[in-house]
C-alpha positions as CSV (number, residue, x, y, z in Angstrom):
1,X,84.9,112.6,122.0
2,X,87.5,110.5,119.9
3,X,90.9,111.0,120.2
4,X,93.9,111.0,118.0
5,X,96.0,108.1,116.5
6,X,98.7,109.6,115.4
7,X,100.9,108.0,112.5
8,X,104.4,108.6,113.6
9,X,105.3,109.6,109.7
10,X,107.3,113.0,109.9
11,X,105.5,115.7,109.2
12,X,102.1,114.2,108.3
13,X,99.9,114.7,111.5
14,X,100.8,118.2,111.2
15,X,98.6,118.2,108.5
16,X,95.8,116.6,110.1
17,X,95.8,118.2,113.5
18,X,97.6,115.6,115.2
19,X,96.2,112.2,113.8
20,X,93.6,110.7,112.1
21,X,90.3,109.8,114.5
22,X,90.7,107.0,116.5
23,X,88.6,104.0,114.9
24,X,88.2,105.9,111.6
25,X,88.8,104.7,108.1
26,X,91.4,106.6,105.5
27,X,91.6,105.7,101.8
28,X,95.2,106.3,100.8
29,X,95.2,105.9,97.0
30,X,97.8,106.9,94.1
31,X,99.4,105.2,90.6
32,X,102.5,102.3,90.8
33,X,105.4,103.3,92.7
34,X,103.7,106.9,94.6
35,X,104.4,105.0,98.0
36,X,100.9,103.7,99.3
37,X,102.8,100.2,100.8
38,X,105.6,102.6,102.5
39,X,103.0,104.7,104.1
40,X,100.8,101.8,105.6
41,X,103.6,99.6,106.7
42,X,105.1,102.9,108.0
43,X,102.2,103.6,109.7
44,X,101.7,100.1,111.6
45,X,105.7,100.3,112.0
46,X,105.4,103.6,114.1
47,X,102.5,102.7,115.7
48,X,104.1,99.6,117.3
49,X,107.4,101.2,117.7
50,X,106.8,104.5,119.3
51,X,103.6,104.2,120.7
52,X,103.4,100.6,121.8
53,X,99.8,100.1,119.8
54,X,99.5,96.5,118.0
55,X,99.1,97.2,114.4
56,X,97.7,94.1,111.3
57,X,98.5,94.5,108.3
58,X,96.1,92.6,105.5
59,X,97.3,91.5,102.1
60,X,95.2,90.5,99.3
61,X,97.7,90.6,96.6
62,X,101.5,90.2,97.5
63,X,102.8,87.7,100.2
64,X,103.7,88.1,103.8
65,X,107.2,87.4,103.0
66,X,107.2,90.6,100.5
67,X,105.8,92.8,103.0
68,X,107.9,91.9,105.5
69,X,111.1,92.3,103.1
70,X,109.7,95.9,102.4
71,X,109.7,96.8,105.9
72,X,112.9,95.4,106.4
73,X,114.6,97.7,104.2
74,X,114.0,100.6,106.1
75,X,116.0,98.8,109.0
76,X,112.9,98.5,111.0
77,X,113.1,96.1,113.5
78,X,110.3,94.0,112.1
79,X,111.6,90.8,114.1
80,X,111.2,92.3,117.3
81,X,107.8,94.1,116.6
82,X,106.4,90.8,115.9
83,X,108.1,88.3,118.8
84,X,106.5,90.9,121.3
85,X,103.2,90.6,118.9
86,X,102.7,94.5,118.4
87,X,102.6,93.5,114.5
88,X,101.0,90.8,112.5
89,X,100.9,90.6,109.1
90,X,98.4,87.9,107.5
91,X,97.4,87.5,103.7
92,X,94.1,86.5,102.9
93,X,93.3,83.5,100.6
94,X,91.6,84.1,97.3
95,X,88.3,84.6,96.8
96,X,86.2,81.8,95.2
97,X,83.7,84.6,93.1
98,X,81.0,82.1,93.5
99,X,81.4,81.8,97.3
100,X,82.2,85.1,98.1
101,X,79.8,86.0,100.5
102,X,80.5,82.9,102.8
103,X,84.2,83.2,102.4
104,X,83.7,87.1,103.1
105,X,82.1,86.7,106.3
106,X,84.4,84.1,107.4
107,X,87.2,86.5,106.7
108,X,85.8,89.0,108.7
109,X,85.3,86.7,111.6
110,X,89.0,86.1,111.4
111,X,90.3,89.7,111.3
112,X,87.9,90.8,113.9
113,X,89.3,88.0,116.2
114,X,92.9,88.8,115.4
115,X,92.2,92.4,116.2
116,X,90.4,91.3,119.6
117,X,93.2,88.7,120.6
118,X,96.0,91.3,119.9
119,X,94.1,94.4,121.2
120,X,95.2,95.7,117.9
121,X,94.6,99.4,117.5
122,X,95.9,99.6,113.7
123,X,95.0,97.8,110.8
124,X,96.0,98.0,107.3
125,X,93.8,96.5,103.9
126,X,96.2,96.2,101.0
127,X,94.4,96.4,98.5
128,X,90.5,97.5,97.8
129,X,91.5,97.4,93.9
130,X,92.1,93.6,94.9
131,X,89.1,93.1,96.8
132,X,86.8,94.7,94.0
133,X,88.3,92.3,91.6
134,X,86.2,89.9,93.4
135,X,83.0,91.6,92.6
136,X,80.8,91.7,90.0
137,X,79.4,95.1,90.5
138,X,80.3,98.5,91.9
139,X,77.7,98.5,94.2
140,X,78.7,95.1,95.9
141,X,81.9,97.1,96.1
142,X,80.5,99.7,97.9
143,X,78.8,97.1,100.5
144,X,80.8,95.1,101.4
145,X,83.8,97.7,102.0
146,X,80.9,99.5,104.2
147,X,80.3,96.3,106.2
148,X,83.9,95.8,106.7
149,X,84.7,99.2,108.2
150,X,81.6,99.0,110.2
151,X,82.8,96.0,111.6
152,X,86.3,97.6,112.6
153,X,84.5,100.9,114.2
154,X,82.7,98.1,116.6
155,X,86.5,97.6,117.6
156,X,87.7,101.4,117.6
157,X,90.7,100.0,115.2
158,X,92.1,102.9,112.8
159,X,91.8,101.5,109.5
160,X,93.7,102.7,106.4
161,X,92.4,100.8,103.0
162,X,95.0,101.1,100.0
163,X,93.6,102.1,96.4
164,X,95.8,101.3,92.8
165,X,94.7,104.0,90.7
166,X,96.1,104.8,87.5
167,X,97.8,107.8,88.5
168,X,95.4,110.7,87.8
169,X,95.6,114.2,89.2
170,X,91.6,113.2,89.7
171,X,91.5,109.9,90.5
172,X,90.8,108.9,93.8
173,X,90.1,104.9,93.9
174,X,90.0,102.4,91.1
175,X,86.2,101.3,91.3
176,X,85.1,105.3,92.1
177,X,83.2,104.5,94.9
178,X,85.9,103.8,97.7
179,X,86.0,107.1,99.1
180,X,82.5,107.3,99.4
181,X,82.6,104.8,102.5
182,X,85.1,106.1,104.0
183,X,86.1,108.8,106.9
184,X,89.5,110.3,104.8
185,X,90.7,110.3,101.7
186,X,94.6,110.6,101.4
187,X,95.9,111.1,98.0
188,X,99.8,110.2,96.5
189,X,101.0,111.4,93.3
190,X,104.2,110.4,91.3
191,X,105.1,112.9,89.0
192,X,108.7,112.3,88.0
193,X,111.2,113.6,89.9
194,X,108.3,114.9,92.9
195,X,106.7,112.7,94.9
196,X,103.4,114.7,96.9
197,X,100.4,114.1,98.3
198,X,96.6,115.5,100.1
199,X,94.3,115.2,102.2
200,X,91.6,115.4,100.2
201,X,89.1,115.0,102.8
202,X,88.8,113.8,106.2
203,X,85.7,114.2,108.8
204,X,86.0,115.7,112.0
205,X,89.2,117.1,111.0
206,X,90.2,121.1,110.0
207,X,92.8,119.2,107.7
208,X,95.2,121.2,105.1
209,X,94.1,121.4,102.2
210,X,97.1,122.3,100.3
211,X,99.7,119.7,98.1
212,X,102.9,118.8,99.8
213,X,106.1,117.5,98.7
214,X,107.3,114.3,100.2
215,X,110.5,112.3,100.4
216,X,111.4,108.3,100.5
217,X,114.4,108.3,102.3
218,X,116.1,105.4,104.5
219,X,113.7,105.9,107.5
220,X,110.4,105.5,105.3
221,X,108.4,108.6,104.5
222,X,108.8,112.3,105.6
223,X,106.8,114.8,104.3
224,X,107.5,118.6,104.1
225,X,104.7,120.5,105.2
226,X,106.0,124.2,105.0
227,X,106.8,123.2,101.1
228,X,103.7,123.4,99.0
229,X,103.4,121.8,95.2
230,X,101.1,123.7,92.7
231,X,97.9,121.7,91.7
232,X,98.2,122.7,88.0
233,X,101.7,121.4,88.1
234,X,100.1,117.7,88.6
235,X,99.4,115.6,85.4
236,X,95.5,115.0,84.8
């Protein structure tokens, strides 16, 4: 029986009986500015920090320099997470549409042997919406994200995959067929002045199925999980 990783962010694994499922794979989508980067990086940050487990985060779309400056400002010791190589952060080239498969496979290769070599137990894709743009159609989406969880199951690495959606109450990935892949599906909304979010699915897991308020605050992300927000309150 799989056990738990849990995430470290305050107040979330409450929600989810402790953790997500060790070598499972969570979509964590939401509109510009609901806090998708903060909860990733937060989430390799605490897993390195407090529970000693290596964490990678992958970029497609902003530099390493820019996720490491985002870290940074929550005072995380990102220096010393990555001298004792707990955390790597590595950006992936562009894809050349007309050798995407090749380059694909090669990329693959390299985050599999960058997850073997650190013993990593955390990894982080930022961004499917940036992946997708590759791809010509949906269900070469839908493939290739499949073969690329598959691939990180073989490892038992917890994955979490970030979707840009345009903000919807009902939106759940860009390319609407993300959250078919995957084990979870963890939503962020940014309604002006509230910030909340669900888990609006997650296998193997009795998880809450309620909206809850959340907070940025110096330390990252802390969510409030006696506080509930109304789903008719949400923007469609």
């Amino acid at each position: 029986m799989a056990g738990r990783t849990a995430t470290g962010i305050p107040g979330f694994d409450e929600l989810i009986q402790g953790g997500f499922l060790e070598g499972s794979s969570t979509l964590v989508s939401g509109g510009a500015g609901c806090g998708k980067t903060i909860f990733a990086t937060q989430f390799v940050y605490q897993g390195a920090q407090q529970f000693q487990e290596p964490g990678i985060y992958i970029t497609l779309e902003e530099g390493t320099t820019n996720i490491w400056w985002n870290m940074k400002s929550f005072h995380w010791n990102i220096a010393k997470m990555q001298q004792e190589n707990l955390i790597k952060i590595y950006r992936v080239g562009m894809f050349n549409p007309k050798e995407f498969a090749l380059q694909f496979d090669e990329e693959i290769k390299k985050i599999k042997d960058m997850v073997t070599t650190m013993g990593a137990k955390r990894l982080v894709i930022d961004s499917t919406t940036a992946f997708g743009m590759f791809m010509e159609k949906e269900s070469d989406i839908r493939y290739n994200l499949y073969k690329l969880i598959s691939e990180m199951k073989k490892l038992n690495c917890t994955t979490l995959l970030l979707s840009e959606t345009l903000g919807g109450r009902d939106q759940y990935s860009r390319f609407g067929v993300e959250e078919f892949v995957v084990d979870g599906v963890v939503m962020l909304y940014f309604f002006p002045p509230v910030r909340s979010m669900l888990v609006k699915k997650m296998r193997g897991t009795n998880h809450d199925k309620r909206v809850h308020p959340f907070e940025i605050g110096p330390n990252g992300i802390e969510i409030n999980p006696t506080e509930q927000v109304m789903w008719e309150s949400l923007n469609k």
